[in-house]
C-alpha positions as CSV (number, residue, x, y, z in Angstrom):
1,X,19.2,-31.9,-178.5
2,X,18.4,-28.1,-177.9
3,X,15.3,-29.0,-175.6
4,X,16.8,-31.9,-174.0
5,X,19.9,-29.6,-172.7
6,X,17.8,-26.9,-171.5
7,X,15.9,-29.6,-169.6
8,X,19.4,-30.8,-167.8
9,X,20.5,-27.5,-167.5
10,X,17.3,-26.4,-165.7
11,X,16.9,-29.5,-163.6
12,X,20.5,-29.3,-162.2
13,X,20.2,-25.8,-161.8
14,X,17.3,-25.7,-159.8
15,X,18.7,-28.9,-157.8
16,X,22.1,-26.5,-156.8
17,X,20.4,-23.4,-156.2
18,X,17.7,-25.1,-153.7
19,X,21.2,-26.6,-151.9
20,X,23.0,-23.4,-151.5
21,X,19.9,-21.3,-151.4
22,X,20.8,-18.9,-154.4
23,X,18.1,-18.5,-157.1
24,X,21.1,-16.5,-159.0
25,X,23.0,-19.7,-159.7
26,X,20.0,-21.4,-160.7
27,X,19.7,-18.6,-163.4
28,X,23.5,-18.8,-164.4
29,X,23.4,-22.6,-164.8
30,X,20.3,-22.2,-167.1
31,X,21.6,-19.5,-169.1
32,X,25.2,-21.3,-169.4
33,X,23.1,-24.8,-170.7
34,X,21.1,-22.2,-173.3
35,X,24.6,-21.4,-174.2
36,X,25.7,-24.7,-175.1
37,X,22.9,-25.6,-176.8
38,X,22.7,-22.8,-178.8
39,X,26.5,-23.2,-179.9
40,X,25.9,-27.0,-180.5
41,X,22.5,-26.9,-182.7
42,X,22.2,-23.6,-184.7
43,X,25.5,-23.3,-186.6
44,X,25.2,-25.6,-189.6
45,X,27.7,-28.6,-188.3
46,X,28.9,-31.0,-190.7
47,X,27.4,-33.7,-188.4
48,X,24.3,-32.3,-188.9
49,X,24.3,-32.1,-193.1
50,X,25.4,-35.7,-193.6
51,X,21.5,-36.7,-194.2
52,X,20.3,-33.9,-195.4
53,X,16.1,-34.1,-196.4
54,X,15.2,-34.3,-199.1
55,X,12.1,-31.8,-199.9
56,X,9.7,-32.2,-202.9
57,X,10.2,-30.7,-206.2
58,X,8.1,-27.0,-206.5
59,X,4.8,-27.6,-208.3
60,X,3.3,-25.3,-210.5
61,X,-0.6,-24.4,-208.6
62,X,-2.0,-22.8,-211.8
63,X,-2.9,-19.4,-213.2
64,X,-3.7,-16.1,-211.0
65,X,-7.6,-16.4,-212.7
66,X,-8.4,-20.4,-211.2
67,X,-7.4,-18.7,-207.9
68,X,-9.4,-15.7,-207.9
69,X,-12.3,-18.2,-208.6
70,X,-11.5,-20.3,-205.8
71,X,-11.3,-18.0,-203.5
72,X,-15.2,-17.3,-201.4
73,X,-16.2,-14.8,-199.3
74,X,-16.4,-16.2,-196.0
75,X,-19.7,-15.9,-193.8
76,X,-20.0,-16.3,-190.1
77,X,-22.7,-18.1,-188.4
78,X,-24.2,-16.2,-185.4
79,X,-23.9,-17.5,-182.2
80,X,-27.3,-17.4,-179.7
């Protein structure tokens, strides 16, 4: 939704400003469809938390000593 009015925005922005021959209303239209996107997709809408995901339960990786282990220096070829 937030790309796709951007995209509008910008398209009918640059289509005005090319017929009146003002790059500053191409700039206002684009800023004024960033508005409206902004307003409709980052507060948390209702619309938006009737499916909400569903993540995966947190799993335990193991103890600080298994990691340690795991972990290798790392060595870098060198390039000819």
């Amino acid at each position: 939704i937030f790309q796709g009015i951007i995209l509008v925005s910008a398209v009918i922005g640059f289509i005005y400003g090319y017929i009146t021959e003002q790059f500053g209303w191409t700039v206002y239209i684009v800023m004024a469809g960033f508005a409206l996107s902004c307003l409709l997709t980052l507060p948390p809408w209702p619309m938006y938390r009737r499916n909400p995901l569903k993540w995966l339960p947190v799993q335990e990786s193991g103890t600080e000593e298994k990691k340690a282990a795991d972990r290798k220096p790392k060595r870098h070829s060198k390039s000819k």
